[in-house]
C-alpha positions, 0 to 999 in steps of 0.5 A: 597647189604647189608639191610641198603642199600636195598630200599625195605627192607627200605621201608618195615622197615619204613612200620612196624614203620609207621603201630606201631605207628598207632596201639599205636595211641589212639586217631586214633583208637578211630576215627576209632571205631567211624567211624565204628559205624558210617557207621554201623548205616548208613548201618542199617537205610537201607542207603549207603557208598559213597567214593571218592579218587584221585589216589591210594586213588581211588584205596582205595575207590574202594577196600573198596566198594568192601569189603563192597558189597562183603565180607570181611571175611565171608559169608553175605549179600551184603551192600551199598556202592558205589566208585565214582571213577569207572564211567569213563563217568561220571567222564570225562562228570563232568570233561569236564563240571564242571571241575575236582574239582567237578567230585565228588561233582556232583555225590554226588548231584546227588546220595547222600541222608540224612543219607547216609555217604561219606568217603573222603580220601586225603592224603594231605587234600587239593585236591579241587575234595575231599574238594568240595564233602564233602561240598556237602555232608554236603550241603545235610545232609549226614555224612561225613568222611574224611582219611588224614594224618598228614598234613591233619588236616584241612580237619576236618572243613569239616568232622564229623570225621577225622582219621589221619594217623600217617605219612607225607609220601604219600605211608606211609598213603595210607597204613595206611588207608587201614589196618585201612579200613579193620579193620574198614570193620571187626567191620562193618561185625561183627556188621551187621551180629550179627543183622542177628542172 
């Protein structure tokens, strides 16, 4: 097999053009810096990350969470922030009662509070369960921010800040949003662990 021919190499080809122009993406990485400052001023007011997702942008929600309570790289102390994605009884109960479309914008109501923010990832921008939790976010005053790529754009109505992946191509965006979360997670530990002296 020859690499033009190889699907793995072709993808991880189209993985490193993707993850260039991400990374030459001024006006990304500007939203992505804010985003930081955001979640950081949030995380000081003593205030929690919310983050919700459909399917691996629920793994992502997860992922993040986990780099934000545990550790990302260095040893501190825990922060804020929750996956809504991981409460199986919750997420069938609000399905079965609510329906699917509001499995996430319940637990925002019933969790979120002013000055908490919501990090939404959809990598459409249009899933209904995505669009109402940010609604209900801001209904209650929490920030809101939103991951998508580029056929998200109009997700933005609804979010404080909207980083845009680079790409139109689902796995593509996926892994571009969590190379910029975990560059994001470092500012965030950087920053809160420089306040710990």
């Amino acid at each position: 097999m020859t690499r033009a021919s190889d699907p793995i190499a072709s993808h991880l080809a189209r993985s490193r053009a993707a993850m260039e122009r991400a990374a030459d993406d001024a006006a990304m990485l500007a939203c992505a810096g804010r985003i930081a400052a955001t979640i950081i001023a949030a995380l000081r007011g003593g205030h929690k990350l919310l983050i919700v997702g459909n399917g691996g942008s629920a793994a992502d929600a997860q992922h993040i969470a986990a780099e934000i309570v545990g550790r990302y790289k260095q040893e501190r102390p825990a922060y804020a922030a929750i996956a809504l994605t991981t409460d199986t009884s919750a997420l069938t109960a609000i399905g079965n009662d609510y329906g699917f479309d509001q499995v996430f914008a319940r637990q925002v109501e019933g969790l979120g509070i002013p000055g908490d923010v919501l990090l939404a990832i959809s990598t459409s921008g249009r899933s209904p369960s995505i669009l109402n939790a940010l609604r209900k976010a801001r209904e209650r005053g929490l920030g809101t921010i939103g991951f998508t790529g580029a056929k998200g754009l109009a997700m933005g109505e609804l979010c404080d800040e909207l980083l845009v992946a680079p790409s139109d191509d689902t796995p593509l965006i996926q892994q571009i949003h969590l190379a910029t979360a975990h560059g994001i997670c470092e500012v965030i530990e950087a920053a809160l662990m420089q306040d710990e002296g």
